[in-house]
C-alpha positions in Angstrom: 202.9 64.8 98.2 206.3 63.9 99.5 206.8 67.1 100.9 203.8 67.2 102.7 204.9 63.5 104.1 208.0 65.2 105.0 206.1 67.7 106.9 204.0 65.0 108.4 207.0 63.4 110.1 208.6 65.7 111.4 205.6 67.0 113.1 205.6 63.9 114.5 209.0 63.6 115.6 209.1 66.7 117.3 206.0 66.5 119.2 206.6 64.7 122.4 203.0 64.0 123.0 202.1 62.5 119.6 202.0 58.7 119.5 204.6 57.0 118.7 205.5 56.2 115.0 208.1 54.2 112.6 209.7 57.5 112.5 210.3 58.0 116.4 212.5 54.9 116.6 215.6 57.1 116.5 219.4 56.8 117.2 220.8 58.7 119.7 221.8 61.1 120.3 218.3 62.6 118.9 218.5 63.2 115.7 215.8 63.4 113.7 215.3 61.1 109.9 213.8 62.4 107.1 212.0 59.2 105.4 211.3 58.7 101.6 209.8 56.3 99.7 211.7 53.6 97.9 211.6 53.5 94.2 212.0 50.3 93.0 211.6 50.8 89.0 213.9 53.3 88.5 214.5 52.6 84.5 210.8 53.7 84.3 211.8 57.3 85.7 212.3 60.4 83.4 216.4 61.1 83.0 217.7 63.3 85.8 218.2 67.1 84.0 221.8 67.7 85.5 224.3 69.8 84.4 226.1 69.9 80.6 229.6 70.3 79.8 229.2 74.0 79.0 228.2 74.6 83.0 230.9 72.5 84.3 234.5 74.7 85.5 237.7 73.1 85.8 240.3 75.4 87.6 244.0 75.2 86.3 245.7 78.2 87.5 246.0 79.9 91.3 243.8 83.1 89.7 240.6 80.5 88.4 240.9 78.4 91.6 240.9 81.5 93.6 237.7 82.6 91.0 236.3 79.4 91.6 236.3 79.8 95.6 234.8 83.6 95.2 231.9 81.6 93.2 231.3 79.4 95.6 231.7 81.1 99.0 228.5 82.9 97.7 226.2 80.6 98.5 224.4 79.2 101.1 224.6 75.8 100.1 226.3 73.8 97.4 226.5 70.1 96.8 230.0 68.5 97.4 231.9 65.1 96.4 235.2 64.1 95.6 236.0 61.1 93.8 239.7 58.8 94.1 241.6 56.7 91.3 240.1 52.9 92.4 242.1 50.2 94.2 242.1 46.9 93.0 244.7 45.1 95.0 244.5 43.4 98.3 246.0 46.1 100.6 246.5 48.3 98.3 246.0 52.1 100.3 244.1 54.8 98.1 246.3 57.5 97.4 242.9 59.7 96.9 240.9 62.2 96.4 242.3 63.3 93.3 239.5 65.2 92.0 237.0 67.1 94.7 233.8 68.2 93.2 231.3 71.6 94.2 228.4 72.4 92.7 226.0 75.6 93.0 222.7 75.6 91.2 224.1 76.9 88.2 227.6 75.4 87.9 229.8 72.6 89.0 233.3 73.4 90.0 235.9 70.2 89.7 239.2 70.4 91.3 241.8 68.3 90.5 244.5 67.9 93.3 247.9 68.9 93.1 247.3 71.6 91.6 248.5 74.5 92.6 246.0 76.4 93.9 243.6 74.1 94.4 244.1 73.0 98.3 244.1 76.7 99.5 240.5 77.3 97.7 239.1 73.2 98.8 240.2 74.3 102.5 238.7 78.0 102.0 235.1 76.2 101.0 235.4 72.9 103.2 236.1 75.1 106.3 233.4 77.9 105.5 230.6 78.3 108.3 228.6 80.4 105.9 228.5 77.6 103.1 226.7 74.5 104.0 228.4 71.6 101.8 226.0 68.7 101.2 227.0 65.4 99.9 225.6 61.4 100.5 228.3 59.0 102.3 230.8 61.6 103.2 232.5 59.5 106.0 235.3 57.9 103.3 235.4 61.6 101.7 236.4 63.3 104.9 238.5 60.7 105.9 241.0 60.6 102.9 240.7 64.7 102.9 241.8 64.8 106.7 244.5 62.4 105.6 246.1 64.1 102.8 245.5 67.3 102.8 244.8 68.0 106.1 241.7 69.5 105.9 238.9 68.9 108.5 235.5 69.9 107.0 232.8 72.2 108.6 229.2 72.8 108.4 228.2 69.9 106.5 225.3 67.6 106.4 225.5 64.1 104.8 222.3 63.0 103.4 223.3 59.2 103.7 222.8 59.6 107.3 219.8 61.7 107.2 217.3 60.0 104.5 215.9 56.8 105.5 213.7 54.7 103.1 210.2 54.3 104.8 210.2 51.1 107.0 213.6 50.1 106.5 217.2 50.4 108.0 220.6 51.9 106.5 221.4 54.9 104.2 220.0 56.4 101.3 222.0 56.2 98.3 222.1 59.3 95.7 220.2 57.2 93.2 217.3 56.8 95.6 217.1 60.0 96.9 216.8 61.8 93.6 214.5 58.9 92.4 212.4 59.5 95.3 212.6 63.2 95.8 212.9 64.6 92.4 211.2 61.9 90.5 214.2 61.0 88.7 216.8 58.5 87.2 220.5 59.1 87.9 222.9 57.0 85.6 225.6 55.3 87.3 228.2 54.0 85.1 230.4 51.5 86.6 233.1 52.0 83.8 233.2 56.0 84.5 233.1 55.3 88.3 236.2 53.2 88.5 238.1 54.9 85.7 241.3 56.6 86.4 240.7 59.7 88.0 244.3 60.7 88.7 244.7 61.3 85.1 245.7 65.1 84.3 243.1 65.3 81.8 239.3 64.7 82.5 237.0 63.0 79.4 233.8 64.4 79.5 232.1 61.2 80.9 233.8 61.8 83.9 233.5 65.5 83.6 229.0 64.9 83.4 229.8 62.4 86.3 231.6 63.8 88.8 229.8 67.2 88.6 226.0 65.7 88.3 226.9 63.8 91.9 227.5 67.2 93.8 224.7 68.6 91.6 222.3 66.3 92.3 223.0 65.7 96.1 222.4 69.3 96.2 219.5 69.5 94.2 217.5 66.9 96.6 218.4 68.7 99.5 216.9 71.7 98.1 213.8 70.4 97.3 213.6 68.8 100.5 214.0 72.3 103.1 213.0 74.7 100.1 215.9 76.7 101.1 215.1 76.3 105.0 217.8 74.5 106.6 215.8 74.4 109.7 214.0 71.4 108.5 217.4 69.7 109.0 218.6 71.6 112.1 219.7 68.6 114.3 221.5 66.8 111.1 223.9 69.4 110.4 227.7 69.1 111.5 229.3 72.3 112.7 232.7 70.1 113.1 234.1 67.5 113.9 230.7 66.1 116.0 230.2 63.2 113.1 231.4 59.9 114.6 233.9 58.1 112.3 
C-alpha cells in the first residue's frame, strides 16, 4: 500500500492539470517530495534485518581499499554515511569524518581515514557518475569531506530532502523512513553514536552501527524506485547543484 501511495503522488505532482493537492505545495526550484507516513510507535515495529559482523569489510591496506572500490563501483546504487569523533566544547571545530561508510546490498564497506589508501578509493566512489550514493542529511557529510579531503561528491541523492512525512514540514530522519517504508525499527544508540570514532580500532557496536546506517538508507531507497531511479529523477544531484 505505500507504494501504490507513492505512485499516487507522483501522478499527481506531475500532472499539470490534476487538482491541486498537499503534495503540489513544492519548493522551488520544482522538485518533486515523496511523502510517507509517520510512525509514531516505533518500539511496536519488528527489528530492522541489517547487516552482521561477518558482511561488514574494513580495508587496511592500499590492495583491500583498492578491492573495496572495485566492489563497489559495481553497482548502481549503494547507501553512503560517514560518521566523525563528537565535539563537546563550545567552539570546538570537528576534525571529522574519520570513518566513511558504503554499503551494497550484500556488504558494508567502512573506511577509516588516514589510511593509506583510503582517500584515493572514497574519491574514486564519491566522484563516480555510474554509482548513485544515497544517504539521509548529507549536507554536514559533504561539507567536512570538501573540507578535509577535498573531495566534492557526485551523483548523489539525499533522502532527508526528498521524503516528507504526510502533512507536515522538514526532513525525514533514517528511523522514520525505514519505519515507514520497510516496516521497521532501527536502533539508535546514543552511547555508540557519540563514541570515539577516531579510534584505530572499531568495537563491533560501532562496526553494526555505522554499516546498518548506509545499509539501511539504501535499503529504503530501493524499495521505494524498485531499482528505477526515475521515480526520483528531479532529486538526484549530478554535482555540486545542492545548496549548502
Amino acid at each position: 500500500m505505500r507504494l501504490i501511495a507513492l505512485c499516487a503522488s507522483l501522478a499527481c505532482i506531475n500532472d499539470a492539470t490534476a487538482p491541486r493537492c498537499s503534495c503540489q505545495r513544492l519548493p522551488e526550484p520544482f522538485m518533486p517530495l515523496i511523502r510517507i507516513p509517520q510512525i509514531v510507535e516505533l518500539d511496536a515495529l519488528p527489528r530492522f534485518d541489517g547487516l552482521h559482523l561477518d558482511q561488514i569489510i574494513t580495508p587496511e591496506t592500499p590492495a583491500a581499499f583498492s578491492q573495496a572500490k572495485e566492489e563497489l563501483l559495481g553497482w548502481p546504487q549503494v547507501g553512503f554515511d560517514t560518521e566523525s569523533k563528537p565535539t563537546f566544547k563550545v567552539g570546538e571545530v570537528s576534525t571529522g569524518p574519520h570513518l566513511i561508510q558504503f554499503a551494497s546490498p550484500e556488504k558494508a564497506y567502512l573506511f577509516k581515514v588516514g589510511s593509506d589508501g583510503c582517500s584515493e578509493a572514497v574519491s574514486a566512489v564519491l566522484q563516480s557518475d555510474r554509482v548513485l550514493k544515497v544517504g539521509f542529511g548529507l549536507s554536514t557529510d559533504r561539507s567536512r569531506l570538501r573540507s578535509r579531503l577535498g573531495i566534492e561528491m557526485r551523483y548523489f541523492i539525499d533522502l532527508g530532502t526528498t521524503l516528507r512525512y504526510q502533512g507536515k514540514k522538514g526532513q525525514v530522519g533514517l528511523r522514520g523512513a525505514v519505519a515507514a517504508v520497510l516496516g521497521s525499527r532501527v536502533s539508535k544508540s546514543r552511547s555508540v553514536s557519540t563514541s570515539n570514532w577516531s579510534n584505530r580500532s572499531l568495537t563491533d557496536a560501532q562496526r553494526l552501527y555505522a554499516a546498518n546506517d548506509a545499509y539501511a538508507a539504501l535499503m529504503v531507497f530501493l524499495a521505494l524506485s524498485g531499482d528505477d531511479e526515475g521515480v526520483f529523477e528531479d532529486r538526484i544531484v549530478a554535482g555540486m547543484q545542492l545548496k549548502r
